[in-house]
PAFIBA-427306 format. One line per 4 residues: number of its first residue (from 1); their letters; for each residue x, z, y of N, C-alpha, C. Coordinates in steps of 0.001 Angstrom, whole numbers. Example, Ala and Ser with C-alpha at 12.3 -4.5 7.8 and 13.67 -1.06 7.14 Angstrom:
2
1 = AS = 13190/7800/-5690/12300/7800/-4500/13200/7800/-3300 ~ 12850/7080/-2250/13670/7140/-1060/12900/7870/30;
This chain:
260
1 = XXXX = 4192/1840/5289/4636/1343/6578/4378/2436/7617 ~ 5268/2877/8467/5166/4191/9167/5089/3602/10713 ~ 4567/4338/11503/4553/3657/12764/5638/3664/13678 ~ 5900/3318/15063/7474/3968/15586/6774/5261/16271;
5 = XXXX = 7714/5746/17014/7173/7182/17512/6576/7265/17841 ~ 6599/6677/19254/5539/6552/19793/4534/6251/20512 ~ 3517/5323/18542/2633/5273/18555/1879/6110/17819 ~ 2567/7491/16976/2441/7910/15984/674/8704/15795;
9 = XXXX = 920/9312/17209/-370/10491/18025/-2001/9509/17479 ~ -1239/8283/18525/-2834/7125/18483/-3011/6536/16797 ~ -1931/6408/15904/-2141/6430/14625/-2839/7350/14038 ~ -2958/8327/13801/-3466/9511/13643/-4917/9242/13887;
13 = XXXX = -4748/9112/15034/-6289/8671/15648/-7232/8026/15199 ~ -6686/6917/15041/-6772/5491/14556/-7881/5997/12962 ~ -6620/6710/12299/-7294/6656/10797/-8140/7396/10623 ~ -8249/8557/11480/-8775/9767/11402/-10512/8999/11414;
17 = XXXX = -10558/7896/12665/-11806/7834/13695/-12554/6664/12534 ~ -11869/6529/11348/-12389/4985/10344/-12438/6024/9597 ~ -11821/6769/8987/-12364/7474/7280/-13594/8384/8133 ~ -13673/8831/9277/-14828/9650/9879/-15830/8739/9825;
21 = XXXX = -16001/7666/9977/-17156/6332/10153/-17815/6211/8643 ~ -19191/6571/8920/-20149/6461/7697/-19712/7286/7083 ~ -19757/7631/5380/-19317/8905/5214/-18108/9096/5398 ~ -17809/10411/5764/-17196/10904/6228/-15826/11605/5163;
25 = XXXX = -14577/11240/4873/-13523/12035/4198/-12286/12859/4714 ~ -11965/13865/3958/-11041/14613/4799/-10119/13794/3745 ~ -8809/13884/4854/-7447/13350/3996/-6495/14386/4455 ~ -5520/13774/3658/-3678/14447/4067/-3035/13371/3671;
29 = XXXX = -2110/13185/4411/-934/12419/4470/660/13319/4223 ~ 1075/12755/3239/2335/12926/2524/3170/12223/2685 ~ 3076/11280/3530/4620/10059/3599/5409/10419/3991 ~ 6385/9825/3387/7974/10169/4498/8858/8668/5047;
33 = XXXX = 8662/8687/6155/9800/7241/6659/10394/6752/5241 ~ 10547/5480/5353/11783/4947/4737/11982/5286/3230 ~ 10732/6496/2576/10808/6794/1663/10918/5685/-42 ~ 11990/5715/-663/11577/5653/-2013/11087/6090/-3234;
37 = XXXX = 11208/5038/-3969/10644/5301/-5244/11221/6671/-6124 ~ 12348/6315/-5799/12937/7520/-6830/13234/8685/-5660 ~ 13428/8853/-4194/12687/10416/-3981/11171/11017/-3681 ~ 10379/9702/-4124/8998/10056/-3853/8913/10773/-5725;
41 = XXXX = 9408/10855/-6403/9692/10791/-7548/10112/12367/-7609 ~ 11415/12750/-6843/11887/13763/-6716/11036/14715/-6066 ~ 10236/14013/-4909/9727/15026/-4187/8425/15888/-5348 ~ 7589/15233/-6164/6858/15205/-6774/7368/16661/-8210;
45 = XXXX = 8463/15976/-8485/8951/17226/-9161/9210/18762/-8843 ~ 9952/18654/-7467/10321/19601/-6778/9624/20124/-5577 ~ 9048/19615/-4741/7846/20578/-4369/6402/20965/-4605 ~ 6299/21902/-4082/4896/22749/-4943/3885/21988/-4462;
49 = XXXX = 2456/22147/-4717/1620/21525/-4669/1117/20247/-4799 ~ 2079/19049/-5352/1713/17700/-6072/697/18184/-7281 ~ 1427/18815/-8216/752/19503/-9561/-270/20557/-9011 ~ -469/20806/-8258/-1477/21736/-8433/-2536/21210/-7510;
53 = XXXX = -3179/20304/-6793/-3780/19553/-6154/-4836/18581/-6962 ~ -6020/18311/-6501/-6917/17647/-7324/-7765/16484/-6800 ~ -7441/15710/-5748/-8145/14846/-4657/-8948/13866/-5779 ~ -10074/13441/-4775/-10860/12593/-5709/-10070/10851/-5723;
57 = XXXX = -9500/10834/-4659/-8610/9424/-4666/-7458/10082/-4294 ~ -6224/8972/-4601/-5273/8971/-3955/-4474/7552/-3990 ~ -4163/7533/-2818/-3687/5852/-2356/-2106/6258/-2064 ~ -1853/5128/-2683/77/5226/-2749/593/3617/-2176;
61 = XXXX = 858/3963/-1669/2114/2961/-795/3249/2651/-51 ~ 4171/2380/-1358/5430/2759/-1394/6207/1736/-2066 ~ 7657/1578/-1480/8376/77/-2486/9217/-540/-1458 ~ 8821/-818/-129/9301/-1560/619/10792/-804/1005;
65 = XXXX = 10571/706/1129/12347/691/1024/13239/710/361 ~ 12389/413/-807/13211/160/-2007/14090/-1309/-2228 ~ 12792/-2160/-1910/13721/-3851/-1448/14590/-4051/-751 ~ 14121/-2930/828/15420/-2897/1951/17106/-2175/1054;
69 = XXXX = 16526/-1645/449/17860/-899/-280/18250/-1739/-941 ~ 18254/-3024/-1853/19029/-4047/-2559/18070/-3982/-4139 ~ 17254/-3283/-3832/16475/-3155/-5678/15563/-4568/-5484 ~ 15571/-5199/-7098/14959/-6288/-6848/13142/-5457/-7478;
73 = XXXX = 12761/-6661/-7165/11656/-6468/-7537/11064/-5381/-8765 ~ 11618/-6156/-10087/11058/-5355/-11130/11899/-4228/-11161 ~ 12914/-3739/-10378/13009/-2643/-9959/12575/-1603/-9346 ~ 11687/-2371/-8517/10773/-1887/-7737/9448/-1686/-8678;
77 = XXXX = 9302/-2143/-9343/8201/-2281/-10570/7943/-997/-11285 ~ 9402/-1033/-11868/9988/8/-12990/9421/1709/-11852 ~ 10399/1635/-10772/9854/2537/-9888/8431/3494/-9372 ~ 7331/1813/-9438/5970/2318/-9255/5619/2777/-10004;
81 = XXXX = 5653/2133/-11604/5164/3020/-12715/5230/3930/-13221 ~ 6706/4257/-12699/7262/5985/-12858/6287/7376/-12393 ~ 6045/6352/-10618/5418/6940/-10094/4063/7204/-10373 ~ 3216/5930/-10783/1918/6178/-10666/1720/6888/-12259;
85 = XXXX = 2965/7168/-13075/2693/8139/-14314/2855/9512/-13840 ~ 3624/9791/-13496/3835/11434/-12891/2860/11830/-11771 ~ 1819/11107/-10989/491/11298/-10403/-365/11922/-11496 ~ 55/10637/-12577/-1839/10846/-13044/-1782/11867/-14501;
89 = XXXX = -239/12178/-14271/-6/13681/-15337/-279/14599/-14416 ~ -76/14632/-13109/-366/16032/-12082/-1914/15893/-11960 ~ -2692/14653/-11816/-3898/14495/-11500/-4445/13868/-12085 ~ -4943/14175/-13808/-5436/13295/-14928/-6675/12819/-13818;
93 = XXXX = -7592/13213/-13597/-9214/12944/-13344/-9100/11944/-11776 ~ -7758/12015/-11000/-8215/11414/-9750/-7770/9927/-10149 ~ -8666/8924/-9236/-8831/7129/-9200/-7557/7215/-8159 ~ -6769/6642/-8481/-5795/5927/-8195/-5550/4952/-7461;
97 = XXXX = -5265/4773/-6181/-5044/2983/-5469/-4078/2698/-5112 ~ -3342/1405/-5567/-2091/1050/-5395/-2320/-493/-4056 ~ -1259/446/-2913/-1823/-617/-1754/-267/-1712/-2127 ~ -666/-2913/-1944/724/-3520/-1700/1215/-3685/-514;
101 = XXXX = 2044/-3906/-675/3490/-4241/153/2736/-4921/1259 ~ 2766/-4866/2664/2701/-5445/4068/3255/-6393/3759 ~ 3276/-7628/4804/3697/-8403/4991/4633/-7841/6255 ~ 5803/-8647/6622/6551/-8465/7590/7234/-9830/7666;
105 = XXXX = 7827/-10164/8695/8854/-11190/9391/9736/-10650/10498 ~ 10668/-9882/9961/11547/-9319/11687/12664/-10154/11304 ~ 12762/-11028/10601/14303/-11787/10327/14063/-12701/11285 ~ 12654/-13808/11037/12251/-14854/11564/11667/-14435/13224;
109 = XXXX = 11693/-12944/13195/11556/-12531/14690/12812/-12655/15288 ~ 13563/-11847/14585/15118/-12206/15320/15588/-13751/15421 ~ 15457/-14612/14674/15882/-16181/15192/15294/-16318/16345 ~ 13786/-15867/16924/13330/-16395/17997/13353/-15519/18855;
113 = XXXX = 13557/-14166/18989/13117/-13873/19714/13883/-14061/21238 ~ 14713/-14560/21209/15315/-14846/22803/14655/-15986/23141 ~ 14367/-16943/22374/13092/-18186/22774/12191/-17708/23420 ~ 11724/-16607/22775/9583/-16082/23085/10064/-15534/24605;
117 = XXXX = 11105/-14853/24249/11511/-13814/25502/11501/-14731/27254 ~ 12393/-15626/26748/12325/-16436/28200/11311/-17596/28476 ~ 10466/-17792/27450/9056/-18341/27807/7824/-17359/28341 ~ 8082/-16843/28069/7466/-15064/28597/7765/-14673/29790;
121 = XXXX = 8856/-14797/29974/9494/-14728/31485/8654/-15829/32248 ~ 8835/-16783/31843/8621/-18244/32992/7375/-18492/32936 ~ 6679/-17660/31594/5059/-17691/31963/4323/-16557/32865 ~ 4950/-15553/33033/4934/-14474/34202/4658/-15120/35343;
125 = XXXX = 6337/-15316/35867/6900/-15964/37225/5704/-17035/37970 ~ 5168/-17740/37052/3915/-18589/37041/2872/-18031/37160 ~ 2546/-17372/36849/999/-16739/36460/396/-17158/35788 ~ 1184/-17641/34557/223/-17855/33254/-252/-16652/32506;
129 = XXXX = -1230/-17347/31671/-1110/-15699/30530/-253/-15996/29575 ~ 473/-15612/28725/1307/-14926/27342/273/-15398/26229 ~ 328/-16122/25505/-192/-15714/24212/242/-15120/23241 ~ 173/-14514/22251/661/-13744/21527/1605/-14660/20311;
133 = XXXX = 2893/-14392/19910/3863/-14660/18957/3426/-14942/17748 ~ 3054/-16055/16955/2930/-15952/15668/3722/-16658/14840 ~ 4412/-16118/13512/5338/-16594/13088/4740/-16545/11498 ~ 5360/-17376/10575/5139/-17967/9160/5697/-17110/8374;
137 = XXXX = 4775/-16208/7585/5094/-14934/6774/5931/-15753/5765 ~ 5602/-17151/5074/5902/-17627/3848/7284/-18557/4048 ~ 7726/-18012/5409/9252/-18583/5671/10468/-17125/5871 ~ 9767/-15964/5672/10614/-14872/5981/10996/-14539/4238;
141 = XXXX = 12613/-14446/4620/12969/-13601/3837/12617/-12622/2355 ~ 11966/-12068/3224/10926/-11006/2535/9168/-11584/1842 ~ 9141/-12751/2194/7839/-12983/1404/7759/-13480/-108 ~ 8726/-13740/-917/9109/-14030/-2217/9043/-12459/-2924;
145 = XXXX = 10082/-11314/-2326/10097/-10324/-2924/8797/-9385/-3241 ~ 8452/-9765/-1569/7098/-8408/-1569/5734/-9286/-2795 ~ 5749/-10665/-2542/4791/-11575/-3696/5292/-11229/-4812 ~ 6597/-10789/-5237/6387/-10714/-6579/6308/-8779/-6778;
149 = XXXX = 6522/-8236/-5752/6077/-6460/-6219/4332/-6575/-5870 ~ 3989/-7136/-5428/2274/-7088/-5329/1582/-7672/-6714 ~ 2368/-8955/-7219/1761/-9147/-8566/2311/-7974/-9491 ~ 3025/-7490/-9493/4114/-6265/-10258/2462/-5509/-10513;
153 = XXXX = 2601/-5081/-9087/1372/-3701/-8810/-322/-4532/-9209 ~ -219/-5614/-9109/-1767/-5986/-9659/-1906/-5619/-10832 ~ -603/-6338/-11901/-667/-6586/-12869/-803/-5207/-13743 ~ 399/-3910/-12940/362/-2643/-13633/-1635/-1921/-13824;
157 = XXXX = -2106/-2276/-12175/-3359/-2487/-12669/-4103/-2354/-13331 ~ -3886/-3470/-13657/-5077/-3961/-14583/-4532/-3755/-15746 ~ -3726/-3498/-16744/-3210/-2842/-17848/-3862/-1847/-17876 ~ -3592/-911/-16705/-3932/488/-16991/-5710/603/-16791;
161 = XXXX = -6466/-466/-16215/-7564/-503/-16100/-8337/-1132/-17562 ~ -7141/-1638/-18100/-8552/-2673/-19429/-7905/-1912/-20771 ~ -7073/-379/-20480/-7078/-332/-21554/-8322/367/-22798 ~ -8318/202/-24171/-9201/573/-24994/-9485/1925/-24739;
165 = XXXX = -8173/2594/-25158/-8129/3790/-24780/-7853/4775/-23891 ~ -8359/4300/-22543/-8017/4919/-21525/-7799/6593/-21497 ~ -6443/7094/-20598/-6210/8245/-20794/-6968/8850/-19440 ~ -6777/8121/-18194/-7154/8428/-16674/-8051/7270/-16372;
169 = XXXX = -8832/7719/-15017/-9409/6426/-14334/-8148/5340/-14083 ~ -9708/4478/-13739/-9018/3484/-13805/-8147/3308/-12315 ~ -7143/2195/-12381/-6678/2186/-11016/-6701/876/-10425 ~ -7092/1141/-8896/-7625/-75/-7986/-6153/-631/-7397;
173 = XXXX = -5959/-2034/-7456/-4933/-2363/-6640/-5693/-3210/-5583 ~ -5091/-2634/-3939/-5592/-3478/-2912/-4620/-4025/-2291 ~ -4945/-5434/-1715/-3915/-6242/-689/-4758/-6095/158 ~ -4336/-5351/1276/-4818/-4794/2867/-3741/-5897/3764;
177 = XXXX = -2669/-6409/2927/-1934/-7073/3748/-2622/-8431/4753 ~ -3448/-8934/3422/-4580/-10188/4035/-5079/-10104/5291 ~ -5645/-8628/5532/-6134/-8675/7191/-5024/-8455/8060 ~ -3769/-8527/7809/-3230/-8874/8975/-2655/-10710/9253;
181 = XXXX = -2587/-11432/8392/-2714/-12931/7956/-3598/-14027/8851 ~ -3422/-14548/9193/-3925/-15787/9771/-3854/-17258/8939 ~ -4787/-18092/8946/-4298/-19265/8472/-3519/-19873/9739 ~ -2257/-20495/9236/-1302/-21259/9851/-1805/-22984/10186;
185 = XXXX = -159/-23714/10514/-246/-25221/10626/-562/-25258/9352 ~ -1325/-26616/8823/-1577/-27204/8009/-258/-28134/7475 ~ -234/-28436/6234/998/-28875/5007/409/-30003/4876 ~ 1291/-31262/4543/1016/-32378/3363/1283/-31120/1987;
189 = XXXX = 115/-31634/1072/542/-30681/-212/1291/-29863/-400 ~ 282/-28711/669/615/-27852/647/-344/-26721/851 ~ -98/-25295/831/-1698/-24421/1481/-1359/-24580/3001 ~ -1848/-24244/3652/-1485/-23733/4930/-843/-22286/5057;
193 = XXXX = 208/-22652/6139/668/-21508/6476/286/-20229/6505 ~ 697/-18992/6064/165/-17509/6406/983/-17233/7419 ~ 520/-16688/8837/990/-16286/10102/649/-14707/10172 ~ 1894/-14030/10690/1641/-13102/11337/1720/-13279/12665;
197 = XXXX = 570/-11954/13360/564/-11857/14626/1033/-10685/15488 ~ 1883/-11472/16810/2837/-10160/17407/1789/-8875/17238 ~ 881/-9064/17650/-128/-7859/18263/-755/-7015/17159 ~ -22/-7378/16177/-380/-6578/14996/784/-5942/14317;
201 = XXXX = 2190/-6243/14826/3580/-5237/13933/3964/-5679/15523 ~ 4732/-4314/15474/5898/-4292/16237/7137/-5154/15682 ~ 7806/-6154/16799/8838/-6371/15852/8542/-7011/14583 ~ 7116/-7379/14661/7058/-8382/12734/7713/-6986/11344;
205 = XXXX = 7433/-5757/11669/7923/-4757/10803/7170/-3558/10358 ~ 6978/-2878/12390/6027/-2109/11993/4590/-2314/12876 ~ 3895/-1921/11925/2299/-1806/12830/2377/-1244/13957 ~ 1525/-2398/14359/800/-1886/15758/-478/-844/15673;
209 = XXXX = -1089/81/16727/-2469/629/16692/-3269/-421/16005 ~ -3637/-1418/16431/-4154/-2626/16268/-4110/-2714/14510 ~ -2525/-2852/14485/-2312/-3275/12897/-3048/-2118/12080 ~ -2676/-815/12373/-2879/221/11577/-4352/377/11004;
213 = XXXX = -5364/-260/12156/-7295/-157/12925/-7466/-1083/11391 ~ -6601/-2114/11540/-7019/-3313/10164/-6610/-2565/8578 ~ -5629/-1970/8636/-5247/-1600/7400/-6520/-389/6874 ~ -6426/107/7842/-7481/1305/7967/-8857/1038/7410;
217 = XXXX = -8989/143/7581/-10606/-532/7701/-10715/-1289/6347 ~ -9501/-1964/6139/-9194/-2037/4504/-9651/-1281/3535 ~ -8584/-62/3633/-8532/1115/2638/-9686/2014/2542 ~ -10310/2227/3782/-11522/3094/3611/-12343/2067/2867;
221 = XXXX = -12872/802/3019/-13613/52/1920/-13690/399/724 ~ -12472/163/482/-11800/558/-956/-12353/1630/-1475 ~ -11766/2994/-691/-12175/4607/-578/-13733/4304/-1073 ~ -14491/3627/-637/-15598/4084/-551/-16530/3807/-2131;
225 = XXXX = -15801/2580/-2428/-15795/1663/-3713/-15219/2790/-4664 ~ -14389/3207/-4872/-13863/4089/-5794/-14591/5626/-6249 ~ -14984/6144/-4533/-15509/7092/-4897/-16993/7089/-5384 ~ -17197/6055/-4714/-18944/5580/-5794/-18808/5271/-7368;
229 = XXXX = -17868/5165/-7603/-17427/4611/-9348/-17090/5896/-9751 ~ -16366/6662/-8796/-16423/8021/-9342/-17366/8459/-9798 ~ -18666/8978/-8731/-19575/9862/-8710/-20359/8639/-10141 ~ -20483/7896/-10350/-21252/7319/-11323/-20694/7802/-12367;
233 = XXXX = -19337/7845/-13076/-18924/7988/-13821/-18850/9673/-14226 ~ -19272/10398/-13112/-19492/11560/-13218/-20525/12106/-14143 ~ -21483/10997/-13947/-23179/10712/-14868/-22830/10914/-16208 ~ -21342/10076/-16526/-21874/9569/-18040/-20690/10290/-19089;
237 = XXXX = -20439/9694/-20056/-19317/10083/-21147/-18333/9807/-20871 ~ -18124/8990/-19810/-16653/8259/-19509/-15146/9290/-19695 ~ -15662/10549/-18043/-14632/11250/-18181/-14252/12117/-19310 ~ -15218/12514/-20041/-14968/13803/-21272/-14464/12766/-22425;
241 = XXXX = -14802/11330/-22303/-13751/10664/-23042/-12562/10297/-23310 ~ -12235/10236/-21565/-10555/10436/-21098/-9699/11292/-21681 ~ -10756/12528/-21436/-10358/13938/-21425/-9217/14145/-23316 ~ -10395/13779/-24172/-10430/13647/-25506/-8949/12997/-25895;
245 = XXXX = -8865/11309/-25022/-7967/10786/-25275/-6612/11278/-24589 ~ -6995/12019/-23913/-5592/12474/-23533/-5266/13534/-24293 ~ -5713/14577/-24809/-6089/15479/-26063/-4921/14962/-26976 ~ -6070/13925/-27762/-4997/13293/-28791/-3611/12877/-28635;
249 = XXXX = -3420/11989/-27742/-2454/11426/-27059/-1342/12619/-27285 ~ -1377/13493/-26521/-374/14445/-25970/-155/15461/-27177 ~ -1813/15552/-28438/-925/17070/-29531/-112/15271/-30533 ~ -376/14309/-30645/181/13308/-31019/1793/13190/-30372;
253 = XXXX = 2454/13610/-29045/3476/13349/-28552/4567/15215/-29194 ~ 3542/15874/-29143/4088/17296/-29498/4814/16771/-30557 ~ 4394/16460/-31722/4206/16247/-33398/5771/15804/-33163 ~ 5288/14464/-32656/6691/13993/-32639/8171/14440/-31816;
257 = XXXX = 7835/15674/-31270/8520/16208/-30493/9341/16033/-28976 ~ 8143/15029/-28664/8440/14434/-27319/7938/15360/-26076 ~ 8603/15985/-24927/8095/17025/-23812/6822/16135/-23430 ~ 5943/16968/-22773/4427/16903/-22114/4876/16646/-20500;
């Protein structure tokens, strides 16, 4: 999820001033707008330094313009796994985190928004205050698709986490989407509503500073969880076991004359 322009500077900010909090990590950011699966795919092949790079994490989050483009889900599926294989051939040894899919509502923004707009007005003119817009993630459009690429990405997961023979670390899937969520009206048999809030996406699409502060605060958790499983695993047999199995694995793919 990319920010609009500009808020881009105070984004920056934003993430910079949370991975700096407690220990401290340097990052880089590689995204591109609007990017998909299959040129995050391309880019990976064709420019330098994917393969030659060695980070102790790396967090991928990517898919949503793939849905906007007409791909269904396990298309979107097929996509991630592509991806998160051609990572962890450029970067056998780095932990892996697969963020899911945001939540968004700009469809169910557009039905209302000329409603909010002239109650907004007439709460001005008054001197009321504004409260902020919240609308029902589990009535947009988009909340069926992105629920089923988040179980997609749990599920790839945990495959790649319980297997016997693991080739790479394992990989973390996080829903960062939750902290932007509210519980809603209450259902006859039903859960309660999940709400998003204006003051957290622009437009129900893209993050706000605000939104970005929550996602942020998410992922460094995470970050911090991973790289402690790292450095433990640094202790023991784990990685030179990987190492081994990827060994086999790959003079096993030669034999049969399959490319590396």
């Amino acid at each position: 999820q990319q920010c609009p322009d500009h808020d881009c500077t105070s984004t920056k900010l934003i993430v910079s001033k949370e991975l700096s909090s407690g220990e401290a990590y340097s990052w880089l950011a590689t995204a591109i707008k609007s990017e998909t699966t299959q040129n995050l795919l391309w880019r990976m092949q064709a420019v330098e330094g994917f393969n030659s790079t060695h980070p102790s994490v790396a967090v991928v989050n990517i898919g949503m313009a793939d849905l906007q483009g007409g791909r269904t889900p396990e298309e979107v599926a097929a996509g991630l796994r592509a991806v998160l294989r051609q990572l962890q051939e450029y970067m056998p040894d780095t932990h892996m985190i697969l963020v899911g899919l945001l939540p968004r509502g700009d469809d169910v923004w557009a039905s209302q928004k000329v409603a909010w707009d002239t109650k907004q007005s007439v709460a001005l003119k008054l001197g009321q205050n504004v409260e902020y817009l919240k609308i029902a993630f589990d009535e947009s459009v988009w909340y069926e698709p992105i629920f089923r690429v988040n179980r997609w990405m749990e599920k790839l997961s945990k495959d790649q986490s319980t297997n016997p023979k693991p080739l790479y670390p394992p990989v973390t899937y996080v829903d960062c989407g939750a902290s932007l969520l509210v519980p809603g009206q209450r259902r006859v048999n039903a859960p309660p509503r999940r709400e998003l809030q204006q003051n957290l996406m622009h437009e129900f699409q893209e993050l706000s500073p605000e939104g970005h502060a929550r996602v942020a605060a998410c992922l460094h958790e995470q970050i911090t969880k991973v790289v402690a499983l790292s450095r433990e695993e640094g202790e023991n047999e784990k990685p030179r076991e990987r190492r081994r199995n990827r060994d086999a694995f790959n003079s096993k793919r030669l034999k049969m004359g399959e490319p590396l």
